[in-house]
C-alpha positions, 0 to 999 in steps of 0.5 A: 861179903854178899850174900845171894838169893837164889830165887833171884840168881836163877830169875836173872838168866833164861838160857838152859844149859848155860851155867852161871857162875854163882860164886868161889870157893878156893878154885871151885864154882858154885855154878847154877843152871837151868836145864830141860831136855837131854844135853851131851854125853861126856866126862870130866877130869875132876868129880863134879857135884849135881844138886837138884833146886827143883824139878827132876834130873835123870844122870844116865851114867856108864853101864846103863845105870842111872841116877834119877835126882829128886829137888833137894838131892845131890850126887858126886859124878866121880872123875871120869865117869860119863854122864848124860844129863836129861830133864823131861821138864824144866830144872834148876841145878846147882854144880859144884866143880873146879871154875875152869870146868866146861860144861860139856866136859871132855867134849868141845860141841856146839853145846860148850859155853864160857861159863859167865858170872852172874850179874 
């Protein structure tokens, strides 16, 4: 077993919306991000958790509604809801979903990464 400090995961990459995976749980991540700015509009097939470390993230769903996450809040984004995630300043997120879930979900973009380990 080793333990992480998350102080340190989140200091050792600078790309935003390029998720890290942190760590598993059975066959789900724990994946890290750092994002600013607005990424893609898309779906998954599979709930996903968004957790908030610091910052501000604003999730605009289906329907016009949003949901605006504060440090220290999380919500569940059920399987096949859309989202767009936005953050005016930078953010620190934490995901928690299947490992084998892109981050542009649904959508194959210029924007879909591997998602890669932390080192």
């Amino acid at each position: 077993m080793e333990k992480t400090n998350l102080d340190a995961a989140f200091d050792s990459f600078g790309e935003q919306w390029s998720p890290r995976l942190a760590d598993a749980v059975n066959d789900h991540g724990l994946k890290l991000a750092t994002v600013e700015g607005e990424f893609d509009r898309h779906h998954h097939s599979v709930d996903e958790l968004f957790m908030v470390r610091s910052g501000t993230v604003r999730l605009e769903l289906d329907a016009d509604e949003d949901v605006v996450l504060e440090a220290g809040e999380f919500v569940t984004i059920p399987a096949g809801v859309a989202h767009r995630p936005v953050a005016e300043r930078e953010a620190e997120i934490l995901l928690f979903e299947p490992v084998e879930t892109k981050n542009t979900g649904n959508r194959e973009t210029e924007r879909t990464v591997e998602v890669e380990e932390l080192e």
